[in-house]
N, C-alpha and C positions, 0 to 999 in steps of 0.2 A: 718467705713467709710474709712480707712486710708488703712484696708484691700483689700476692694471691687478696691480701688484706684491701686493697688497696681496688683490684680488678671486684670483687666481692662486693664491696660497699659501693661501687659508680654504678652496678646494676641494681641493686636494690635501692640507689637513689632514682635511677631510671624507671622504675616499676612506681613508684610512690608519684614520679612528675606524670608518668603517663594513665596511671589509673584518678590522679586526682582531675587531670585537664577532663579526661572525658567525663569528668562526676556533671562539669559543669554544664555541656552541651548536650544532656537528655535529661527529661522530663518522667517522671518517678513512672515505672511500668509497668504490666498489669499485675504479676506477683507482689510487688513493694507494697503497690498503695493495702493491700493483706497482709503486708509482714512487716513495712516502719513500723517504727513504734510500739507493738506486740510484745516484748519483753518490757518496756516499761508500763504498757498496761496492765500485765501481770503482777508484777511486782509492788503496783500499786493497788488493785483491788481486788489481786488472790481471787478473781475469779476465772476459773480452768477452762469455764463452759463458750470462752471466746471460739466464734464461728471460726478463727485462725485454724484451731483442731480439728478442724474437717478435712484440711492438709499435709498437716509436717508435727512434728514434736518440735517445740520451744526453742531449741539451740539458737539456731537464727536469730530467730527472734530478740534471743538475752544478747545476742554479738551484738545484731545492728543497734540496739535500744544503750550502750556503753555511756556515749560522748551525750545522751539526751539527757539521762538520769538526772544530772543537776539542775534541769531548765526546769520550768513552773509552767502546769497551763491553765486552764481553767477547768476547772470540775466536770462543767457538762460536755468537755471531749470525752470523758471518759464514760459516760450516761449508756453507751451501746455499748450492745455485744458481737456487733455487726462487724466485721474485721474490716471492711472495705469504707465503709462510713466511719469509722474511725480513724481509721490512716488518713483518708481526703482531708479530715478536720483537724487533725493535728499538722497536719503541713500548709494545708491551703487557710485555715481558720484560726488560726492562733495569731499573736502577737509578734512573733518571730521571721523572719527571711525563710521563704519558701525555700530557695536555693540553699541557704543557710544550713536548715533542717535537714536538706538532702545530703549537703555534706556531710554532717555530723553524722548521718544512720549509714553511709556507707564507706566510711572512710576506716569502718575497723577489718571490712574486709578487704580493702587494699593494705594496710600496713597485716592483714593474713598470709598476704600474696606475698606479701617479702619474707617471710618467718618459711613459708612455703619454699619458694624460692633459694633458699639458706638451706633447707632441707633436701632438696634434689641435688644442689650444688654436692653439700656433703657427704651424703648417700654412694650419689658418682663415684664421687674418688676416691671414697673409702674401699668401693668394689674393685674399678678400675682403673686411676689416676689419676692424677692434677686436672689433665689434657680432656681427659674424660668428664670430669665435674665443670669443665670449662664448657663443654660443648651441652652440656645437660640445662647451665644456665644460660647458653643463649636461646636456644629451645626454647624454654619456659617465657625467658622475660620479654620474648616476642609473637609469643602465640597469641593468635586471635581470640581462640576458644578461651585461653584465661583471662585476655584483656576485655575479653566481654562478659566473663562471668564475675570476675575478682570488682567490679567496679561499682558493682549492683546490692542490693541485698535479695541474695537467692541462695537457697539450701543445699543447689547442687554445688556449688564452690566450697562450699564449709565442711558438705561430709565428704568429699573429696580432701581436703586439709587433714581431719582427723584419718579417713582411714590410712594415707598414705604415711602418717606421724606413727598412726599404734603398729602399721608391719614395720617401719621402719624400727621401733625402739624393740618389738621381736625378732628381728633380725640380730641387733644389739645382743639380746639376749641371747640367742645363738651362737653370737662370735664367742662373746665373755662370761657369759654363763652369769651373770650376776643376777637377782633376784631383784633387783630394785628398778630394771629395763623391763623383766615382764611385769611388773604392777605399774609401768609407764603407759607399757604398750594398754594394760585391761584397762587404764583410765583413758585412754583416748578410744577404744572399741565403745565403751560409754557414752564416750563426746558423739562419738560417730553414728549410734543407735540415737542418741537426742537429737542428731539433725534431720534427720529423712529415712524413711524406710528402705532406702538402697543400702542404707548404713545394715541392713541386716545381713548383707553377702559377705561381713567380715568375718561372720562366726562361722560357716562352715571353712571357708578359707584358713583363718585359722587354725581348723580343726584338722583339718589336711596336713596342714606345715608342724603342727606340734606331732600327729601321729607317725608323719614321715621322720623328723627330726630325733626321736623316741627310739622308732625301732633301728634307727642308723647303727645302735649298738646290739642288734640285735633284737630276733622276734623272741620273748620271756615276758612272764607275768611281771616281772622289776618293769620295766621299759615300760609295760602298758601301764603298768600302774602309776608311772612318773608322768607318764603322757595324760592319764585321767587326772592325773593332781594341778598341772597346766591350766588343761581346759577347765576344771572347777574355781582353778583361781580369776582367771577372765571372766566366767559367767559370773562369779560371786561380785567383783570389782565393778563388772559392767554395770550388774544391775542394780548397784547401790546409787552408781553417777545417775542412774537412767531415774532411779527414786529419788535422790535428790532434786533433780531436775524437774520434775512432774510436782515437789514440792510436800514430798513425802506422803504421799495421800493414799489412806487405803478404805476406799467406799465401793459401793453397789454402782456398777456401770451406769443405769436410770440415774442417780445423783449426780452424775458428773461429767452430762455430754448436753448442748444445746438444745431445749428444747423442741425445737424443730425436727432437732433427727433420733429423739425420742420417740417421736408418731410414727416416724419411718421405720425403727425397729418394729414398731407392734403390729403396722401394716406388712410390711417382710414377713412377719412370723405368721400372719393370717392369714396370706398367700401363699404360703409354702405348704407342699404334701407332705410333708414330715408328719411321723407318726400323735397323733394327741396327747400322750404321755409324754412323748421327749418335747414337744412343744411347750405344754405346760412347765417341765425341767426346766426349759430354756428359760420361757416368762420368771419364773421365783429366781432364777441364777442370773438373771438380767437388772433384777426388782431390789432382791434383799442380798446376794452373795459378794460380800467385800472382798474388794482383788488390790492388789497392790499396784498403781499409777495404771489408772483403772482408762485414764487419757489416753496412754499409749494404745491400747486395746481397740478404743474408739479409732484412730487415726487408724490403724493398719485397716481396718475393717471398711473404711471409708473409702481410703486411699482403693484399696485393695478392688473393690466393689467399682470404682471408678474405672479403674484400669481393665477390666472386663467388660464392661460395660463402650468404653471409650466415649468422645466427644466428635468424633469425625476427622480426619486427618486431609491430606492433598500430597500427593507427588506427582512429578512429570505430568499436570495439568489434569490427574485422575482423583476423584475424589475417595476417599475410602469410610467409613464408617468402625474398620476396625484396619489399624494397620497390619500390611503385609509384613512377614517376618524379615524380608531382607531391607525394612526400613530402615533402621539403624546404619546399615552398612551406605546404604546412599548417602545418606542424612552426611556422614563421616567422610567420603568420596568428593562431597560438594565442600563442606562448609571446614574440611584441612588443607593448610596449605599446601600445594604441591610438589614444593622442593620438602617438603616432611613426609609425603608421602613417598616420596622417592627412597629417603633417609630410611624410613622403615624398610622400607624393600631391600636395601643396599645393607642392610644391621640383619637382616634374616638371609639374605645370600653370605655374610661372612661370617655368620652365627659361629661354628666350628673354629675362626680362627681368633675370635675374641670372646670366648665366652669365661664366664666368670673361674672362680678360682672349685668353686664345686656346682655340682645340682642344686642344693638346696638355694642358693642366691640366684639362680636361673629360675626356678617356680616360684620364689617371692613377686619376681615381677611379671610374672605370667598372667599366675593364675588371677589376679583382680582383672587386667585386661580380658580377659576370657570369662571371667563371672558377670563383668555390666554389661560385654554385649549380647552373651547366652540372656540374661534376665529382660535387658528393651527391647529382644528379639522378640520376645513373647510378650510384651508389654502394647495397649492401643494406644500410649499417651506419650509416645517417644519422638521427643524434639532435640536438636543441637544441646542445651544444655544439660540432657540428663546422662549426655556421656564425658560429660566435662571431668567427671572423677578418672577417668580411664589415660587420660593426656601425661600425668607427672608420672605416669609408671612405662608410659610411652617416651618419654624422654630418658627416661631412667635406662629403660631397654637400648633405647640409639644410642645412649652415650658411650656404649662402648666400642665405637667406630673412630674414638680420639685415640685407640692401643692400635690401630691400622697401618702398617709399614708400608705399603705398595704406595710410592708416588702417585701413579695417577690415579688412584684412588683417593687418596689427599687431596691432590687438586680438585676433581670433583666435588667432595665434599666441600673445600674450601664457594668452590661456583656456589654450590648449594643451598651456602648459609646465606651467602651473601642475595642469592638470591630472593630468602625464606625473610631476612630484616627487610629486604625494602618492601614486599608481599605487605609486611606487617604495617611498615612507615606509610603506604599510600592507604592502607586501608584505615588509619586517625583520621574522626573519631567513632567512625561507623562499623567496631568491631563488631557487634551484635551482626550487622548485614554482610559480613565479609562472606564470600564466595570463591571458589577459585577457578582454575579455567576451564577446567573440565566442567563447569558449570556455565560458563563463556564470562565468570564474571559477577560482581556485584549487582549489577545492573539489571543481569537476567536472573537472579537468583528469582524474583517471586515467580518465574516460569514452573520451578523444582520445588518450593516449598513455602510455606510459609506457615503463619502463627509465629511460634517463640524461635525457630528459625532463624525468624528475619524481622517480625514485626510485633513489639511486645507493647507498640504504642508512647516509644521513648521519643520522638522527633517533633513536638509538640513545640521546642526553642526555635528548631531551625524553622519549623513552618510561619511562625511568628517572625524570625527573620527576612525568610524570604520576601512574605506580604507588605513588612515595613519597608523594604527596600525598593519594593514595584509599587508604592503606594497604590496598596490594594483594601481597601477599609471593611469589607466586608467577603467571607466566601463559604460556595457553597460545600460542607465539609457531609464527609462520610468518614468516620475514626472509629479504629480498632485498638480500644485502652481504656482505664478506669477510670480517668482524671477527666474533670467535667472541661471541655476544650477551652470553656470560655474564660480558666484563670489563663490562657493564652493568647486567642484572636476572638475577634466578633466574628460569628458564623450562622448560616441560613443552616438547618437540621436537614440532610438527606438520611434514608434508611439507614440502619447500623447495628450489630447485634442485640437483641434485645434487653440480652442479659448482662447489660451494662448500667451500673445505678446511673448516670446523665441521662440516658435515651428517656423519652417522654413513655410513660404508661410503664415505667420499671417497676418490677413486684421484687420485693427483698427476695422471696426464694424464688427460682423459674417457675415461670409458666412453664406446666406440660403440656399444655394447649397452646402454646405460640400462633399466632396469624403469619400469612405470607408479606411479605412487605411490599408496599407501592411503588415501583421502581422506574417512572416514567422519567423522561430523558429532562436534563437539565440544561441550561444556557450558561453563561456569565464563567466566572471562575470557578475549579470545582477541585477540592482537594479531597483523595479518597487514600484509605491505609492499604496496603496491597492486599491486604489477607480478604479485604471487606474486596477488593476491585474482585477477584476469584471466588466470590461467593461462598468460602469456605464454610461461615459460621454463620451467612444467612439461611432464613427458609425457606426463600426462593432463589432456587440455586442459580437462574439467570437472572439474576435483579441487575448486576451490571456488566452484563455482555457485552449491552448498548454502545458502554465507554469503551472499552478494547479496539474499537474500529481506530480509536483517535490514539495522537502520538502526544505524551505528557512533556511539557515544555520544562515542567524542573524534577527531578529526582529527589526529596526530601529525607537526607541519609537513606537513600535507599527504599525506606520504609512508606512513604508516603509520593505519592503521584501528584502532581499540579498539572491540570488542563487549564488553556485559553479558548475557550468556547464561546466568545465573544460574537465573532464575527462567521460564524457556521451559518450553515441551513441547512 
């Protein structure tokens, strides 16, 4: 015990040194500069209608805002409802260390990652042994995908935490039957609906494992009806966290969404062929119909609308406008490591000779793996970190490859890890870019993908490094990220997504009218974001062809390209 005690706390001291080093070497990215500080804006002026809800329910938000709460700023950060103009000013405009700030907003979900981390462990070896929760935590405390999400403040890491917490504490309830594990499990399905709308795949999943769970004693009106009393108690629990969280509010959706996508509702509904009657229904149930966290409502609506809709995506050099369904499965191909990918293959070939002690602990960790990637198959907005929830159910699954008797099987495995840690140790501190080799690599990653991939506009230190070091005083930049470059280097402005608040001619909401951008060839130094070198998010999809001819003399974590175009013609 004193051992395990002992192997237990050196990795979650591991996780806390490796998630805090990297806080320090990226530059706040394109999600944060919308989600710092967001729960202490809330809590401070109770106003719901922040443009943040165009995205996510709150949870995040209250995470990352923890260690800020005591600080003081000045009133007029708080003056917008613009979530992006707000976060830039409270880190870059306040009185405080930028770096400081970033600290503080993301350092609660690194000490997440270790409570995380404690919870795979445990889980492990409560199924299959010591051996097992041993290898579940090396897994974890060296995966890419968590040391690039757990480092950040971003939603997918968080509702990842709870849902894996609330099946966990139903599983609980399963083994011991106690009542007090499933009102564990209903308050964390809550946490997990207040962080992100993936969080909504817990409730049928749940609903699955209680009906299965139910009828184990038999198919009767008892059993189903234990089984309804279950799920009513979840949805009763969940949706009180989810009302508390929204801050108990019960208004007319009109009341309680940003004025900007107030007009978009009434333009929606006066373009839609929907009948005049149910139109009119809708305008009075939109106007005067008090609903209960009437916010939530907004956000799926948005989210949801978005997701259909898409933003344009890129694979394998092909652009897409609505991703293909086997995106996800690439996305996961490229951006896990390969000795894990093997581990999976090798935990589904000896499924039969380690599987758990029943069915029911076999579909606990199934079925969420199989519900995120069915839902971002169908999803247009599927990047590396929206399947970040699916990894701690995937180690959970491997781990029972540490109950494995065959020798050389052992040893394999043994190569495996060893190969999987150092995979992880050369990729510090460019987990976000990490690639593997069936990708050929970090290096070639922007070939396969980019956006949140690979490029969320975090390397904004190192380009400031690098420039200092090649005394380079001035360059010409093209960036893909929220953060206006110049709290970094002095830079000449080449083209850049438009819908970046820095770019010159920015409109708080997009232009649907965009122009193509000017994209004639430049000289001198020239730093470009990869996603921006691929044209992904410009509107001219050849704006920088031109540079691909030339070979980039520094790799800026991955994410940012440096040319010497000096001496060309």
């Amino acid at each position: 015990m004193k051992h395990e005690k002992i192997m237990l706390s050196s990795f979650l001291l591991l996780i806390l040194v490796l998630g805090v080093s990297s806080i320090f070497n990226k530059s706040m990215t394109w999600d944060e500069t919308c989600y710092v500080g967001a729960g202490k804006y809330l809590i401070k002026t109770g106003n719901f209608k922040f443009s943040a809800f165009a995205f996510h329910p709150p949870m995040t938000y209250y995470i990352g805002s923890i260690f800020l709460m005591p600080l003081k700023f000045d009133d007029s950060v708080y003056s917008t409802d613009f979530c992006y103009e707000f976060g830039e000013g409270m880190i870059y405009n306040s009185s405080y260390n930028p770096k400081t700030l970033l600290l503080l907003s993301r350092l609660p979900f690194v000490i997440m990652s270790m409570v995380l981390a404690f919870y795979v462990f445990r889980w492990s070896k409560e199924i299959y042994g010591q051996k097992s929760g041993y290898l579940a935590l090396v897994l974890y405390t060296f995966s890419t995908a968590i040391l690039s999400a757990s480092n950040l403040v971003l939603t997918d890491f968080t509702v990842g935490f709870f849902m894996f917490l609330s099946l966990y504490y139903y599983w609980k309830f399963y083994i011991k039957n106690l009542r007090k594990h499933i009102y564990l499990a209903s308050i964390f399905v809550g946490c997990a609906l207040l962080s992100k709308l993936t969080g909504l795949i817990i409730i049928p999943i749940l609903t699955i494992l209680i009906i299965y769970e139910s009828l184990r004693y038999g198919r009767n009106s008892r059993n189903l009806l234990i089984a309804a009393k279950n799920i009513l108690v979840v949805v009763v629990i969940a949706s009180l966290v989810l009302f508390a969280g929204f801050g108990f509010h019960i208004k007319p959706m009109k009341n309680s969404i940003p004025q900007h996508f107030v007009g978009r509702v009434y333009e929606e509904l006066e373009n839609s062929r929907i009948n005049n009657n149910i139109k009119s229904a809708l305008t009075f149930a939109f106007e005067k119909v008090p609903v209960p966290f009437p916010e939530y409502f907004f956000v799926f609506s948005s989210v949801s609308l978005h997701s259909v809709e898409g933003h344009g995506g890129f694979l394998n050099g092909q652009f897409y406008q609505k991703s293909p369904w086997y995106y996800p499965l690439h996305v996961f191909l490229y951006k896990t490591e390969l000795a894990f990918i093997i581990i999976i293959a090798l935990s589904i070939i000896f499924f039969k000779k380690t599987r758990a002690k029943n069915t029911f602990e076999e579909i606990i960790q199934i079925l969420p793996i199989v519900f995120i990637f069915i839902l971002f198959m169908s999803n247009n907005l599927t990047t590396a970190k929206h399947i970040v929830p699916a990894y701690p159910f995937l180690f959970l699954f491997c781990s029972r490859l540490g109950k494995i008797k065959l020798k050389s099987i052992k040893l394999l495995l043994w190569i495996l890890i060893i190969y999987y840690v150092v995979s992880s140790a050369m990729a510090f501190p460019n987990y976000l870019a990490y690639f593997n080799e069936i990708s050929g690599g970090p290096a070639n990653g922007y070939k396969h993908l980019v956006g949140a991939s690979i490029d969320l506009g975090q390397d904004l230190p190192g380009l400031q490094k690098y420039m200092q070091e090649n005394v380079i005083h001035k360059i010409n930049l093209s960036y893909f990220g929220t953060v206006d470059p110049k709290e970094y280097v002095d830079y000449d402005y080449m083209p850049s997504p438009y819908f970046q608040m820095w770019v010159p001619g920015f409109k708080r909401y997009e232009d649907l009218n965009p122009t193509k951008e000017d994209c004639h060839e430049r000289k001198g130094w020239i730093a470009i974001s990869v996603t921006n070198l691929q044209n992904v998010r410009m509107e001219n999809k050849t704006c920088y062809n031109w540079l691909q001819k030339y070979q980039p003399v520094a790799k800026i974590g991955y994410s940012i390209f440096v040319y010497n175009l000096t001496n060309t013609h």
